[in-house]
C-alpha positions in Angstrom: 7.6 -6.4 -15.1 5.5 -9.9 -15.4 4.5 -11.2 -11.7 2.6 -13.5 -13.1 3.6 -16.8 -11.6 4.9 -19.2 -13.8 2.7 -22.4 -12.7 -0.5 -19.9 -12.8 -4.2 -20.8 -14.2 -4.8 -19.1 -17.5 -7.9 -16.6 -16.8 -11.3 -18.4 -17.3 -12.8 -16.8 -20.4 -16.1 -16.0 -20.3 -19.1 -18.5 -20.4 -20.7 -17.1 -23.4 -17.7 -16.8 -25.5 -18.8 -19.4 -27.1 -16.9 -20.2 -31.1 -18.4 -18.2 -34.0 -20.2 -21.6 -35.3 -21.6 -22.6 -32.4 -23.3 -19.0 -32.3 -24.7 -19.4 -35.8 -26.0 -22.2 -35.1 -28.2 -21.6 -32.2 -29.0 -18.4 -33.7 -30.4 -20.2 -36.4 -32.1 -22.8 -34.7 -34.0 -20.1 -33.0 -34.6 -18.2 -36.5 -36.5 -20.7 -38.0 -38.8 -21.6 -35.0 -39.8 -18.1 -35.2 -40.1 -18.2 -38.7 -41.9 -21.6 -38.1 -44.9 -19.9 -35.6 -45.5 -17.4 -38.3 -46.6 -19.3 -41.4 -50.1 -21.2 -42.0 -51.5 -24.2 -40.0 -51.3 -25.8 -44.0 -47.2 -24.7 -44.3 -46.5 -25.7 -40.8 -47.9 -29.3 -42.0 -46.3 -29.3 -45.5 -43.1 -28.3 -43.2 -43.5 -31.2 -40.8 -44.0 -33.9 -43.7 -41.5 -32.9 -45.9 -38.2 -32.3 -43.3 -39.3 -34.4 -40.5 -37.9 -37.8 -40.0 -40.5 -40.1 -40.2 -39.4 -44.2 -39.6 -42.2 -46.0 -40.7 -41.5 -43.4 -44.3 -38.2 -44.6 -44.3 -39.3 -48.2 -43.7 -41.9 -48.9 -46.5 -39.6 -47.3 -48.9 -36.7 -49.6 -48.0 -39.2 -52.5 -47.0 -41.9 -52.6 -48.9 -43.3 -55.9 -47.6 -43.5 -54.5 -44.4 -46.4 -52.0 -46.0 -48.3 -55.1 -47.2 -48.0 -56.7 -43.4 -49.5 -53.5 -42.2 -51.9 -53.5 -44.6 -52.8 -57.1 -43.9 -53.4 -56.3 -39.9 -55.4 -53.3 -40.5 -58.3 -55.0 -40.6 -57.9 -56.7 -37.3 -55.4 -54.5 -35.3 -56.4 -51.1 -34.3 -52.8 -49.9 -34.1 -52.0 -51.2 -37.4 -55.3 -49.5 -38.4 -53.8 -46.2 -37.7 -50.7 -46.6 -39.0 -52.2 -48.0 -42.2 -53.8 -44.2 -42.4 -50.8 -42.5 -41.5 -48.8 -44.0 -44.4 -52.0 -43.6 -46.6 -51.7 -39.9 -46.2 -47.8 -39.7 -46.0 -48.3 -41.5 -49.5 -50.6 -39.2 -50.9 -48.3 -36.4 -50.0 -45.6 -38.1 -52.2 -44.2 -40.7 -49.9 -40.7 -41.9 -50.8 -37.7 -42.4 -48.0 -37.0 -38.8 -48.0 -33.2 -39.8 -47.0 -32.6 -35.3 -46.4 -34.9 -35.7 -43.0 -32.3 -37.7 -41.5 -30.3 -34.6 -41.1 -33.4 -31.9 -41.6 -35.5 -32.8 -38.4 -32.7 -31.8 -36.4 -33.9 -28.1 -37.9 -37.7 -27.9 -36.9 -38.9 -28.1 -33.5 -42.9 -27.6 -31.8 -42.6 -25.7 -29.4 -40.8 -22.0 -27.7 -39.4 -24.4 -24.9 -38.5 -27.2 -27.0 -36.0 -25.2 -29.2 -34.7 -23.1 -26.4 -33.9 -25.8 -24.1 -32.1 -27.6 -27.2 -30.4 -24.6 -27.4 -29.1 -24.1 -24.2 -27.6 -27.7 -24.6 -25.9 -26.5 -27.9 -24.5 -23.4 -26.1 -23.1 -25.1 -23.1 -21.6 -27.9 -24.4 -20.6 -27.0 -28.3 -18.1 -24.4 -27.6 -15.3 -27.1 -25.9 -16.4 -29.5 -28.9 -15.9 -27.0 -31.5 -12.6 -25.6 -30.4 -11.4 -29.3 -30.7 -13.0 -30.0 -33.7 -12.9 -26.4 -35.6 -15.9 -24.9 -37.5 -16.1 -27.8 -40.5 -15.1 -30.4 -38.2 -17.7 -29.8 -35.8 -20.5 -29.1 -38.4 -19.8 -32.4 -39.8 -19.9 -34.0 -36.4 -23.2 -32.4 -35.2 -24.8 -34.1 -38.9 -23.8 -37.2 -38.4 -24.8 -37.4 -34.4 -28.0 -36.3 -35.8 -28.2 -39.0 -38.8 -27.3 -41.5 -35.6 -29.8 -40.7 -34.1 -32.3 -40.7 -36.0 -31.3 -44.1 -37.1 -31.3 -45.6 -33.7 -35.0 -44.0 -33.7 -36.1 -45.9 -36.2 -34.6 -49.4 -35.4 -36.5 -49.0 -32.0 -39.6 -48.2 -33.5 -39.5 -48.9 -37.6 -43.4 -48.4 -37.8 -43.8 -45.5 -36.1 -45.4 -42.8 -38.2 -44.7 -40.2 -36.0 -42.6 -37.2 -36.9 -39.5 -36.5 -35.4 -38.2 -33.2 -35.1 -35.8 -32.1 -32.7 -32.1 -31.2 -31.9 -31.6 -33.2 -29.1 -30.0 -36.2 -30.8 -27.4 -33.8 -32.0 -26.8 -32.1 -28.5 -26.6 -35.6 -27.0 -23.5 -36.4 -29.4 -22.0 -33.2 -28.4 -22.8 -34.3 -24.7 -20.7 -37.4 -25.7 -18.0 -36.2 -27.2 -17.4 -33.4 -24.6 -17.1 -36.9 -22.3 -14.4 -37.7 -23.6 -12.1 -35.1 -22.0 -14.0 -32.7 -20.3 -13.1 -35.5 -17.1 -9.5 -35.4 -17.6 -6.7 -34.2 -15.4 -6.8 -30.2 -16.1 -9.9 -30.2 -17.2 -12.8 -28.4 -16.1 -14.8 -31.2 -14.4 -11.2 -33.4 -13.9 -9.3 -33.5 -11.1 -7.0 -30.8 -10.2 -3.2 -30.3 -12.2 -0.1 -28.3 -11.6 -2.2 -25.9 -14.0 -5.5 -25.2 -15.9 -5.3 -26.7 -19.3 -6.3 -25.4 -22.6 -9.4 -27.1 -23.3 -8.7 -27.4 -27.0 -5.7 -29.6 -26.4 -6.4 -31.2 -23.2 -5.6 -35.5 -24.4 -8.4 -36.7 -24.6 -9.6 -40.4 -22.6 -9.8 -43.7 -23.9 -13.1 -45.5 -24.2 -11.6 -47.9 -21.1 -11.0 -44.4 -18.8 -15.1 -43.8 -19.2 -15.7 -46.8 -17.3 -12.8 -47.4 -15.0 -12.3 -43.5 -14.0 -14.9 -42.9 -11.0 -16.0 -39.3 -12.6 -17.0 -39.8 -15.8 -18.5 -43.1 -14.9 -21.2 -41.4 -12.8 -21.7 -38.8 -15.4 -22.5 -41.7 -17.8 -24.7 -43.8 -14.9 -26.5 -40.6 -14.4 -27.1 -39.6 -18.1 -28.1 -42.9 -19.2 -30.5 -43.3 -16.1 -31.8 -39.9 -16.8 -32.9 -40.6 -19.9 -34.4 -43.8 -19.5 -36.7 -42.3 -17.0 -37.3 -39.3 -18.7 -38.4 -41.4 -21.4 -40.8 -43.8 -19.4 -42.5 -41.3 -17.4 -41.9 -37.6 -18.8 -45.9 -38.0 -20.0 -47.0 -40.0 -16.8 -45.8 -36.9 -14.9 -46.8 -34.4 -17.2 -43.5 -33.1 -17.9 -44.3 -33.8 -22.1 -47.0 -34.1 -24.1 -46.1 -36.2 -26.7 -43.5 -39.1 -26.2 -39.9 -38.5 -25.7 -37.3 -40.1 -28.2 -35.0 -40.7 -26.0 -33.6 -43.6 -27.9 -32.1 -40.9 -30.3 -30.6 -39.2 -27.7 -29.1 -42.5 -26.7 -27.8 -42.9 -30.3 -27.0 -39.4 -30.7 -24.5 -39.8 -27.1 -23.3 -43.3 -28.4 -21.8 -42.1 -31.6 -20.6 -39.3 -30.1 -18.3 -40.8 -27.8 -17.1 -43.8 -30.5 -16.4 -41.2 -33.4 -14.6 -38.9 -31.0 -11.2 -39.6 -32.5 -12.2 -39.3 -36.1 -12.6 -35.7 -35.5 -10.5 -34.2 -32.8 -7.9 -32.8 -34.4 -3.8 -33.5 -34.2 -3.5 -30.8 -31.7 -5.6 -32.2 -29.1 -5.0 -35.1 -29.6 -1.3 -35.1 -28.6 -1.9 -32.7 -26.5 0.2 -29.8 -28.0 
């Protein structure tokens, strides 16, 4: 005989049963780190320059005047001396715009703490994403994040010669997506309903409920503000050595919560 009550919670399923592709995912990230710490100071390198996105690469092959600018200030401008050098060498390397590292960077990362934490983002917040999305779906969703955000990378800082490498643009879309309905009635951070919905088909909220519905607008006050912050002062408090790009992460959270839609699937989306 069932006692189950008929208005009762499904059972919570565990927190690390997490979709197959979200699994091979961070166990790849983490594979080629370690892959990455065992080859040679000179394949490391090669690595870096070949699959890391690079916007001052992408500009001079898109912009060519803007190399003749640089060129031009060199001789004046310490900065533009050094960025003169860093093109120089990314030239004699066989330049080019390299349009792959919009996607590749996402793939390297510099350091054991660096590719963990990125995947402990990836972990906690792919799982809800994927179900809505399936495997392909969500695949698709985490390349294009990533192309966002290295794209809103580079229109901050179109000269900058400085590698990018990184998941975190990616996991910020995720972050973004999971927004919009991880707030709604039912939902795990929502307020309460008659019963615990399935988060795979939980409606999802408008653009408008982000803003006018109190939860979700503190999330976004407090992610936003977070990274700002992070990004002035993470190397002023010695929390990072090299600069933090936290304008990817902004585009990476952007585009994930305006291309929601094209990607949750029929289900969810009514709910079913």
């Amino acid at each position: 005989m069932d006692r189950t009550p008929p208005n009762a919670a499904p059972p919570r399923e565990p927190i690390f049963n997490a979709p197959p592709v979200v699994v091979g995912l961070a166990v790849l990230l983490i594979a080629l780190y370690t892959l990455f710490t065992f080859a040679s100071p000179l394949v490391q390198d090669m690595l870096i320059r070949q699959y890391a996105f690079v916007p001052g690469r992408l500009t001079v092959s898109v912009w060519p005047g803007r190399a003749i600018d640089l060129l031009v200030r060199a001789s004046s401008d310490p900065n533009a001396l050094d960025q003169a050098r860093a093109m120089r060498d990314l030239h004699a390397l066989g330049g080019g715009a390299k349009p792959w590292t919009l996607v590749t960077y996402a793939f390297l990362h510099g350091a054991w703490s660096h590719v963990l934490l990125n995947t402990i983002w990836l972990v906690a917040f792919g799982p809800p994403v994927a179900r809505r999305f399936g495997a392909s779906g969500f695949l698709v969703f985490m390349g294009v994040t990533a192309i966002a955000a290295a794209l809103a990378h580079w229109a901050l800082a179109p000269m900058d010669f400085m590698p990018l490498i990184g998941a975190s643009g990616a996991d910020s879309g995720l972050m973004g997506a999971a927004t919009r309905f991880m707030f709604q009635p039912g939902a795990p951070l929502g307020p309460a309903a008659d019963s615990r919905l399935d988060i795979a088909t939980i409606p999802a909220g408008s653009l408008r409920s982000m803003v006018v519905e109190s939860r979700p607008r503190v999330f976004l006050v407090i992610w936003f503000g977070t990274n700002l912050l992070f990004g002035a002062f993470a190397r002023t408090l010695g929390l990072s050595d090299m600069p933090v790009a936290w304008i990817a992460h902004v585009g990476g959270f952007v585009a994930g919560l305006l291309i929601f839609p094209l990607f949750d699937r029929p289900a969810a989306r009514a709910g079913a």
